[in-house]
N, C-alpha and C positions, 0 to 999 in steps of 0.2 A: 630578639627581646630577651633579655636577661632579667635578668630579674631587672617633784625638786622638790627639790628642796632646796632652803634659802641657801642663799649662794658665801660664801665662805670667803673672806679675801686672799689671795695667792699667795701673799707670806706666810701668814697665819695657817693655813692650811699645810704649805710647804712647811713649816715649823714645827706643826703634831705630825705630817707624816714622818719626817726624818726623828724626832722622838720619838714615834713610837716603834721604826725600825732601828733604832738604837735602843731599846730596850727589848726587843726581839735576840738583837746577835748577842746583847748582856746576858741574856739566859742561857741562848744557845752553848756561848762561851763559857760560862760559869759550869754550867753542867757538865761540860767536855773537861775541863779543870777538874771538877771535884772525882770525876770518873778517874779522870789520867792518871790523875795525883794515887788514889786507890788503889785502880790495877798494878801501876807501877811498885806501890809499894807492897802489893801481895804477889806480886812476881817477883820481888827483889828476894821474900821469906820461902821462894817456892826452893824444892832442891834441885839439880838438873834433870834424873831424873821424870819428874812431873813436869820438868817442860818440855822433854823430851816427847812426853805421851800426848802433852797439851798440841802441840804441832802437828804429830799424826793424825789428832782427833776432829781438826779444826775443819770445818766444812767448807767447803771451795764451789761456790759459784760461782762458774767462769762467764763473762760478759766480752759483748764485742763491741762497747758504745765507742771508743776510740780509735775505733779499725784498728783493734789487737785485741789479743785474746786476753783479757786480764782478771783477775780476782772481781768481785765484786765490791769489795770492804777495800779495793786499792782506788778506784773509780771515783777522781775527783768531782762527782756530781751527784744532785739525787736522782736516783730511780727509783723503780720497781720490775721484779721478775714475775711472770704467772709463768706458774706449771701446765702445759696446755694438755698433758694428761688428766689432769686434775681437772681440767677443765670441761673434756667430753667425756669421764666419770659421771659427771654431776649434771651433767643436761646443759652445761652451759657453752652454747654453742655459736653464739650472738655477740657480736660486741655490746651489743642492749643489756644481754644477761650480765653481763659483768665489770664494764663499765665503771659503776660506785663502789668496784672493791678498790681502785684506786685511786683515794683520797688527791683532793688538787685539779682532777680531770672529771672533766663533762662532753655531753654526748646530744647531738641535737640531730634525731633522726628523721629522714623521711626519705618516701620511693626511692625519688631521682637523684637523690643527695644525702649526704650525713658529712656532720662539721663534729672533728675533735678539738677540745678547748685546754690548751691547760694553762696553769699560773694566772687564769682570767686573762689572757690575751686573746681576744675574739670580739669582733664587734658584729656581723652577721651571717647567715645561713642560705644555704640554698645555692642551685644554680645560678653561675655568673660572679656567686661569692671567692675570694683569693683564699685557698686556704692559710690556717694560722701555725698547723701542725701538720708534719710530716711523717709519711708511711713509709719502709723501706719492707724487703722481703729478700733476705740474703746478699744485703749491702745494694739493692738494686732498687732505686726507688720506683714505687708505685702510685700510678694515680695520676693526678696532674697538678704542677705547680700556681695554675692562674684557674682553676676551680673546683669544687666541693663536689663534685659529678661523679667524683671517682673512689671511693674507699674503700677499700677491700674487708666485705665481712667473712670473712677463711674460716670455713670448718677448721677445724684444731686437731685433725686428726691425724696428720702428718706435719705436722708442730713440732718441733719441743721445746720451745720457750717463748716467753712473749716480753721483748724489752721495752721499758718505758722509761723513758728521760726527758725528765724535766726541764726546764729552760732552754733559751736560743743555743741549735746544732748549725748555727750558719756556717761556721769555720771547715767542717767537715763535710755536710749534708746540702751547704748548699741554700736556694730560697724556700718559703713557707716552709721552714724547720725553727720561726720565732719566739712560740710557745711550746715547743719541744717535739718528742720524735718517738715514733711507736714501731718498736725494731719487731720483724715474727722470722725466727729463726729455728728452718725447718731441718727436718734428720736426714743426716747423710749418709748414701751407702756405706756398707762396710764388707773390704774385701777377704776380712780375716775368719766370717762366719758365717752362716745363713739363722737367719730368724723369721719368724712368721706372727703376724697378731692378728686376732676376729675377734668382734667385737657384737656385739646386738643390746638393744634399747626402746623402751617403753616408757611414755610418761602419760601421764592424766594432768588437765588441768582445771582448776575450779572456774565456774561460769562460762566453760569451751569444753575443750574436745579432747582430744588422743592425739599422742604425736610416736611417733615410730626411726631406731636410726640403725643402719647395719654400716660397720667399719672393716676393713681388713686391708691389710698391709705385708709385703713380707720379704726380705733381704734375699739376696743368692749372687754370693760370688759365682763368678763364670772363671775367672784364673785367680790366681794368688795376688794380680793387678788391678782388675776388673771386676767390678761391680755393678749389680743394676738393685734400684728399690721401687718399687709398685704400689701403689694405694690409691684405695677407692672408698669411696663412702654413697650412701643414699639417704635420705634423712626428712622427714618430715616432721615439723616441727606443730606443736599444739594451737588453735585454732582462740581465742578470746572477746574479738571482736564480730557484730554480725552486722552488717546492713542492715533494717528495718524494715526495707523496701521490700527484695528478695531472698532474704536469710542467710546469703553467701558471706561468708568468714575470711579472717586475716589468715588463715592455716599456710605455712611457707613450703615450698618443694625447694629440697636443694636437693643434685647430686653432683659430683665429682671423682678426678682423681689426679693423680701427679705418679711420673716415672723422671725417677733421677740414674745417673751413673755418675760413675768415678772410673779413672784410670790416672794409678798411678807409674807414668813414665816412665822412669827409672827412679833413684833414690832421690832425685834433686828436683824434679817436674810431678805436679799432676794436675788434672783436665779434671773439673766438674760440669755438668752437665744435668739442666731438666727442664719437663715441663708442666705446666698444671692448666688444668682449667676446672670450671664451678659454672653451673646452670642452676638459675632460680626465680621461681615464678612464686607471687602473692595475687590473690582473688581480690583484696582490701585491704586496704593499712591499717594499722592498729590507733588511727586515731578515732576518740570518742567524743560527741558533739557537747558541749558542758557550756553553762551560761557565764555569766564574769565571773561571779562566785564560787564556779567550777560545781554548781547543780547540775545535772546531768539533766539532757534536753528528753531523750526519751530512755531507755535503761542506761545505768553506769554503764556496761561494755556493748554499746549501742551505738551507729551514727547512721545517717539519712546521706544515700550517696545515690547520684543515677546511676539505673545499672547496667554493670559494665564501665564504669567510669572511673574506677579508684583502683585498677590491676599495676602489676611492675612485670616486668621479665626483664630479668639481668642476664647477661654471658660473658664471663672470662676466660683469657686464655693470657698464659706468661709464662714466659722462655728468658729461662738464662744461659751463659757461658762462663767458666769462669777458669782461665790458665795462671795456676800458682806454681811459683821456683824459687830455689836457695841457691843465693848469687854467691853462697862464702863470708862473705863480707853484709848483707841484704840481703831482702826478698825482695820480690818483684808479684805483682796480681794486676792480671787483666780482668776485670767483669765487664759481660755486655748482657743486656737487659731489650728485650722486646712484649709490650703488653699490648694487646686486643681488647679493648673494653665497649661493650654493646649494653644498652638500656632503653627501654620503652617504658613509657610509661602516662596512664590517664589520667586529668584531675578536673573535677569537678568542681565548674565556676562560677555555676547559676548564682551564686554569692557577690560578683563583680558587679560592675557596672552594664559591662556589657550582657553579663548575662541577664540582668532586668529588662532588657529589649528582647531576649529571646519570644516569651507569645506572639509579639509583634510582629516577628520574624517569620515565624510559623504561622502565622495569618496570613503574611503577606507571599508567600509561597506556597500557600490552603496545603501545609505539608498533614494537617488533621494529625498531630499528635496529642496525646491524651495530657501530657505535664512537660512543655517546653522547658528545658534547659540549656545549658552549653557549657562543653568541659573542650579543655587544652589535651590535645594528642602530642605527648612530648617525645623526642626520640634524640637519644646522646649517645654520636659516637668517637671511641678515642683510639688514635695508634700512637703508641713512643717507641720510643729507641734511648735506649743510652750506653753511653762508653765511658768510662774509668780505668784508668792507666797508674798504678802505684807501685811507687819505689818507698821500701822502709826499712831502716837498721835493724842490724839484730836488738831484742830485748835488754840482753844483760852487758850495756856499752853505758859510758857515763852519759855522753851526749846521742841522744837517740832522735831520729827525725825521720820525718815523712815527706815526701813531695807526689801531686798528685795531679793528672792532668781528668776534667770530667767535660762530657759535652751529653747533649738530648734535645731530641727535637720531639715532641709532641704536634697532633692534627687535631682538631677536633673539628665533628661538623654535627650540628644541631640544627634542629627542628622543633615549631611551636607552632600548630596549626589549631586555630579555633574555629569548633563546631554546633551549629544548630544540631540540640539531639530532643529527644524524647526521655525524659531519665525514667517513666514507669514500663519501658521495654527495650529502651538500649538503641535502638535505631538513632538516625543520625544523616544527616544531611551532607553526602560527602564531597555534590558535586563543584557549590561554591563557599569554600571557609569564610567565617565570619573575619577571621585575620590571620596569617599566613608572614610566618618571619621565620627565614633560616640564617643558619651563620657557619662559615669556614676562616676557622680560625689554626694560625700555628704561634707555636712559643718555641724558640731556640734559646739554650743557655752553654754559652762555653765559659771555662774556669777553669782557672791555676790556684792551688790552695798549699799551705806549707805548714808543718805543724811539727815542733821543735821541742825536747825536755831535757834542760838540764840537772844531773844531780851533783849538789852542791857540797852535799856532802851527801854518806848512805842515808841517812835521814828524811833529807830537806833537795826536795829538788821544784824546778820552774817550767814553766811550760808557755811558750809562745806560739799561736798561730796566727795563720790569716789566709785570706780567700776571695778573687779579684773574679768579678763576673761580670759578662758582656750579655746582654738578654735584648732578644728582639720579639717583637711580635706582631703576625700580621691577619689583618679583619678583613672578613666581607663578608655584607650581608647582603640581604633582597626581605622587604617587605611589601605584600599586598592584602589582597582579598575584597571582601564585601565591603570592608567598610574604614580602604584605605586606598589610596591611588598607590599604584606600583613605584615602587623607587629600591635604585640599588646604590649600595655604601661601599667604599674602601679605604681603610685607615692601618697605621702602624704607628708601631712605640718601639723605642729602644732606650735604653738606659747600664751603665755602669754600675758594678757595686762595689762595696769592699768590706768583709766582713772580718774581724777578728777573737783571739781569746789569749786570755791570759790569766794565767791558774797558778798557785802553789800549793805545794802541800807538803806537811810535816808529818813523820810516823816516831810517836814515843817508840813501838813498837811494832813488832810485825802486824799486829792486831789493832794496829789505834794511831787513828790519824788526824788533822784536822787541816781543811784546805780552804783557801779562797779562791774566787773564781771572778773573771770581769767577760764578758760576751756578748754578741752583735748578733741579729737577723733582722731579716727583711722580707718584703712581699715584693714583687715585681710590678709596677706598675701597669698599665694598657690603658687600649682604648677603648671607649665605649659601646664605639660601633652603632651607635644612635643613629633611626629614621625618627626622631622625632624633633622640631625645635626646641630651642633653650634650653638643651641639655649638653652639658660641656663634653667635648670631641676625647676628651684621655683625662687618665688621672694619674699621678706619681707614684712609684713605690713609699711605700711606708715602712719606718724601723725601728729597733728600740737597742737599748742598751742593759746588761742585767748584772746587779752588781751581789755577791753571796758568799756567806760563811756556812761551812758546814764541821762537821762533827763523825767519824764514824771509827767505832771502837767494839772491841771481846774481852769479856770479863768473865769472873768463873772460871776460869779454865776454858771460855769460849763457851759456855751454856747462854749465857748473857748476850746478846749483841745491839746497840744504840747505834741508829743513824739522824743527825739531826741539821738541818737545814734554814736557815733564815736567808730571805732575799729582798731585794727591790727591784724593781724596772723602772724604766723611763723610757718608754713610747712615744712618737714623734710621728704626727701628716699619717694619722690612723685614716686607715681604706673604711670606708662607710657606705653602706645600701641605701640608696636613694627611692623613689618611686614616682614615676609620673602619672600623674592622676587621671590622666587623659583615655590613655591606652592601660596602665595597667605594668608596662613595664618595667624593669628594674635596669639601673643604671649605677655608679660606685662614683665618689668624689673622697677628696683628704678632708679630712675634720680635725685638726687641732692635735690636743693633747692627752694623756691618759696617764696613768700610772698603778704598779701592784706592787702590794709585798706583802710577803706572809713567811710560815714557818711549815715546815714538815717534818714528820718525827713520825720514826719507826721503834720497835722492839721486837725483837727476839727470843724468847725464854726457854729450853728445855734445862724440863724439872723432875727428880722424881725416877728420871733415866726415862719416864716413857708418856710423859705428858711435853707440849709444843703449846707456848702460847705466843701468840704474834696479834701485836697493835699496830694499826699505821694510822695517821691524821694529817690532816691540811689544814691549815685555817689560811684562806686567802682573799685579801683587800685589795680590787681590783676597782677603781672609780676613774672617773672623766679627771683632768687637771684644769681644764676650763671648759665656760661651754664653748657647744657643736657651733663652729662660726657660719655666718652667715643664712641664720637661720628666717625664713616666710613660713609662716601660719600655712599650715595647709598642702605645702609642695615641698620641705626637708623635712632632714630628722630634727628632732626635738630632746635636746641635753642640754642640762643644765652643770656645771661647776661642782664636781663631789657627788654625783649621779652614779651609782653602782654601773658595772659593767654586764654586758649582756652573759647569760647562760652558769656563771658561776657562783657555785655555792661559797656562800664566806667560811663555815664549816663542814667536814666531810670526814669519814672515817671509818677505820674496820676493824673489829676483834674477835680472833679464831680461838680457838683449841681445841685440842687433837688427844685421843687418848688413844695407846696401842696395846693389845695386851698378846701376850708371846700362849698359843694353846698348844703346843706341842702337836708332834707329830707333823711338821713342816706347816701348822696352820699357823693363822696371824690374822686377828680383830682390829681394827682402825674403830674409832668412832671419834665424833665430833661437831662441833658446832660453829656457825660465826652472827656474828650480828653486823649491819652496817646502817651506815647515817649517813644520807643528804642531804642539805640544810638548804634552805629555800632559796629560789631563782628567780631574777629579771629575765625577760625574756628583749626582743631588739628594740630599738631606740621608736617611738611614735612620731607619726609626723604633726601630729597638732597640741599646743599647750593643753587643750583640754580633753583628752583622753590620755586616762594612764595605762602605762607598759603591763603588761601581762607578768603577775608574780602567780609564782606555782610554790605550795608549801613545800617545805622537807616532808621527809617520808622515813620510816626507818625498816628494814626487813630483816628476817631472822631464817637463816638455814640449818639441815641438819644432815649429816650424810652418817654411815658407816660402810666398810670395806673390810669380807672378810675375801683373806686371801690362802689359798690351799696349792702348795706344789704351785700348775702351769695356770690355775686357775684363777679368777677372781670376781666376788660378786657384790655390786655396791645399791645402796639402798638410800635414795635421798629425797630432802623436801628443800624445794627452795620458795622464797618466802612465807615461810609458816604458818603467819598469822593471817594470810590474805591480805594483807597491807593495799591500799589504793593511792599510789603516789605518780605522780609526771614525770615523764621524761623532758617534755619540751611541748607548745605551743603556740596557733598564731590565731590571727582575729579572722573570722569566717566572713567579713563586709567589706567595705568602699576603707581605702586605706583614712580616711577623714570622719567616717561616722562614727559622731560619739554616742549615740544609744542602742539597744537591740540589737547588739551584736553579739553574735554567742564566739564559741571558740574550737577549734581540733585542739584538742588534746592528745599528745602520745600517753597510754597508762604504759607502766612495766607488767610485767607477765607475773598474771597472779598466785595462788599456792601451785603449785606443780608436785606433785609426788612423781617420781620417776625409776626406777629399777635399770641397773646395766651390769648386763656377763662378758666377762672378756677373757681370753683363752690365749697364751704366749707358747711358742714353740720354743 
């Protein structure tokens, strides 16, 4: 078991949209123009000299989005980098917490699942769902291509960067990398020193609890070859949500750690090597029970759960390999990638159909419980494997290329057992499940990818790839219980792809460039795995095409820096969540057409010599291009032509700054602020004309940290959301997927004021 508006005519529509993404890339361009034309001519007035210092001074983030190591301001796409220091400074340790500091990207959390969204490519959630974005973790993908079960929430404590890229990475990355790619690129031994970091942490939350984190980490070469790095963390995070029933709280346990080595070979070979894992348990989720209106049913950070019925326990484990050489002429990189992923988890469904028959049940068994319900006992497990094999020229050649051979086999085997329970003491009827559906599922993907750039001249260079995938998948299920006759299922799906890109880009100069870009990804299709009738046996992969101008430039002498972005897509046999009303369970079919476009715009500013201000923005148009075909009242989804897309903000955005002030005697004061905007959200498609999709307001929150730093020492002082702000994360309907009255709703909140304190101590 897996899971309008008046309608617009197709010209006319297609007609404002490409106007108005032509007046999109008109600005984007014009702005890039009036910039270039500028720079250039105050670099033309500058003396050699000051560009001499300008070059030294220019700040280099280095990126790996192209499997190379390159500038960031070189990086013919948009991203964003987070500082994953910065990150566990400031309590933000969640991908929840920090999420809307990246304009464009949405976040749709829960237990057993969490769906990344960006460019509004996403049409649903939850297990069974294909994802839409893709996870990597040192070029090693994480997670699983054909569902949302898997996402890695990584303490950031052995981090150090966190890359995010926008738009389809099929060419490089492969399937469900369509709406882009969330690179965590952690720290490498080093065999030239030893260093040691400790860390400790305290937070208070308003309406909850206490949360408590101790970090420590720390380097030691063994030879002048050899290296090993260690880190651990233990971490509890502050509590907001309570059950009503028994008082018990969302408060999260996480601990972890990872051990990496390095050996480097001799001058030409070296060997990385590690592994991590992460343990964590939640009591309750952080949803809160809220009416259509989002009135809250009994307090704001309240919900009504049986108990014992709403826990998670997650465990990871993931191992890499990875042999890197200098051929003379090339490199060469092997990565091999093995992940463990275990999750349990309960949910409470006396809200179903079938949990309305629960007293009945409990009568009819004289089980004498005090308040009959019935929750799903879920349990998801995943092993991969993966191999990449890469040949690539040296950097500094006119024509540079890569050639790459990738394979991964993922298993998964799931579990969905539904029980008569008791929700006022937690007991539970174990002997005969209400319904009982497991599944053993595998995904195999091999692929040969190639990816070519020529420069045309030093300026003006091209970039050609492409990426040919053979994907198989195969199903079996078993369905029974109380209140199903036994039956077992066997299916498979295979399918070809072929993903490409094609990019240029122009640099006036070192500093300033402007590039286009045309790109492909895709979902894998499968099969349904249905025991139930009139539910179609498989569905296709789904794809899109994206087509984009950007902008990115240093001005001032590099104080300045503008990155600016306009796109569109074209979305094609979008994968859609189905629901059968019968049982309850979730099934996926193709639905038509879709389309987004929007713009992204960054800034830069150090001013003053010791102030830092940084803007980023999205504004993205992400609707239906016709409606959901083949739609029955009552048993599909329900879209209309020009229907916003599910989970994205049409606006979103973040503005910091940072002030430093120098105290002498090796001390140094940080302070600062940010603000950030979510702008209000559809949530998934309804399956009947007369009940509407769950809209969740924008929200806006306000943070404030400072960081004084002494010598080895350092001590930071932060509030994240200031004001107490009460905004959603995400949302579904707490009834019968058809009832249109009385139905209240889970709500995710995000995590209210938090003051928090962190000392960290560097060897």
């Amino acid at each position: 078991m897996k899971k309008g508006r008046e309608m617009m005519p197709y010209v006319s529509l297609k007609q404002h949209r490409l106007s108005s993404l032509a007046k999109h890339i008109s600005l984007v361009l014009g702005a890039a123009t009036l910039f270039a034309a500028q720079a250039m001519a105050d670099e033309a007035a500058q003396p050699d000299t000051a560009k001499a210092e300008k070059d030294q001074n220019f700040e280099k983030i280095v990126v790996t989005a192209s499997k190379r190591n390159e500038r960031l301001q070189d990086v013919a796409l948009s991203m964003e980098v987070l500082d994953a220091k910065k990150l566990a400074e400031t309590g933000k340790a969640k991908l929840a917490d920090y999420f809307a500091e990246i304009p464009g990207l949405s976040y749709v959390s829960s237990a057993m699942s969490s769906t990344i969204v960006m460019r509004g490519v996403g049409t649903d959630a939850g297990i069974g769902t294909r994802p839409t974005s893709g996870v990597t973790i040192d070029d090693v993908p994480y997670g699983s291509a054909t569902n949302t079960g898997v996402i890695p929430d990584l303490d950031p404590s052995d981090i150090q960067q966190i890359e995010v890229l926008r738009g389809p990475q099929g060419t490089l990355y492969g399937a469900s990398s369509m709406g882009g790619l969330v690179k965590y690129v952690t720290i490498d031994p080093n065999s030239s020193y030893a260093t040691g970091h400790l860390e400790v942490g305290g937070s208070s939350t308003a309406h909850g609890g206490n949360g408590h984190s101790l970090r420590a980490s720390g380097n030691l070469p063994i030879t002048d070859d050899f290296a090993i790095r260690v880190s651990g963390f233990k971490r509890q995070d502050p509590s907001f949500v309570s059950n009503e029933r028994d008082g018990s709280d969302n408060s999260i346990d996480s601990e972890g750690g990872r051990i990496a080595a390095i050996w480097h070979i001799n001058d030409d070979w070296t060997f990385h090597s590690s592994a991590m894992f992460q343990n964590t348990s939640q009591a309750n989720t952080a949803y809160v029970d809220v009416e259509p209106d989002l009135t809250p049913v009994y307090d704001q950070y309240q919900h009504s759960r049986g108990v014992d019925t709403d826990n998670f326990e997650g465990q990871t484990r993931f191992y890499t390999a990875k042999i890197s050489g200098d051929l003379g002429w090339g490199s060469f990189d092997s990565i091999t990638g093995y992940t463990e992923h275990r999750a349990a988890a309960k949910q409470d469904v006396g809200y179903t159909s079938i949990g309305s028959y629960a007293p009945a049940f409990s009568s009819m068994f004289d089980l004498g419980y005090q308040e009959a319900g019935a929750f799903i006992d879920n349990r998801y497990d995943e092993d991969k494997i993966s191999q990449e094999f890469r040949l690539s020229s040296k950097d500094d050649v006119r024509f540079q290329w890569q050639v790459g051979l990738f394979y991964t086999k993922e298993s998964v085997d799931s579990t969905q057992n539904f029980y008569l329970s008791d929700n006022a003491t937690g007991e539970y009827y174990s002997a005969v499940p209400l319904l009982i559906s497991t599944g053993d599922d595998s995904y195999k993907e091999s692929a040969v990818f190639v990816n070519t750039t020529y420069k045309i001249t030093e300026q003006w260079d091209v970039t050609v790839g492409g990426r040919y995938a053979k994907n198989k998948m195969d199903n079996a299920g078993y369905a029974g219980g109380m209140l199903t006759d036994e039956e077992e299922t066997a299916d498979d799906y295979s399918d070809n792809v072929f993903t490409y890109l094609l990019a240029s880009r122009y640099h006036f100069n070192d500093d300033m460039m402007v590039f286009g870009r045309v790109s492909s990804g895709y979902r894998a299709g499968g099969s349904n795995g249905t025991l139930v009738d009139g539910i179609p046996e498989s569905y296709d992969s789904d794809s899109l095409v994206s087509y984009e101008l950007g902008f990115k430039g240093g001005f001032l002498d590099d104080a300045l820096a503008l990155n600016a972005t306009a796109y569109y897509i074209d979305w094609s046999d979008l994968q859609i969540s189905q629901v059968d009303l019968t049982y309850g369970s979730n099934y996926t079919t193709n639905a038509g057409k879709a389309a987004s476009q929007g713009i992204e715009f960054g800034v830069n500013y150090d001013f003053l010599e010791d102030w830092k201000l940084a803007v980023s923005y999205a504004f993205t148009d992400a609707t239906l291009k016709e409606d959901i075909p083949g739609y029955v009242e009552d048993a599909t989804a329900y879209g209309k032509d020009g229907d916003r897309m599910p989970f994205s903000a049409k606006n979103s955005g973040t503005v910091s700054l940072q002030h430093t002030v120098d105290l002498g005697n090796g001390a140094q004061l940080s302070f600062g602020g940010n603000v950030t905007y979510m702008g209000d959200r559809y949530m998934q498609f309804t399956q009947s004309s007369e009940i509407s999709r769950i809209h969740l307001p924008s929200y806006t929150t306000v943070g404030l940290s400072s960081t004084l730093n002494y010598n080895n020492w350092s001590l930071t002082l932060y509030a994240n959301n200031l004001f107490d702000e009460e905004g959603y994360i995400s949302a579904n309907r707490r009834g019968t997927a058809t009832a249109t009255t009385d139905v209240n709703y889970g709500a995710v909140l995000i995590q209210p004021q938090t003051i928090g304190l962190t000392l960290a101590w560097d060897l």
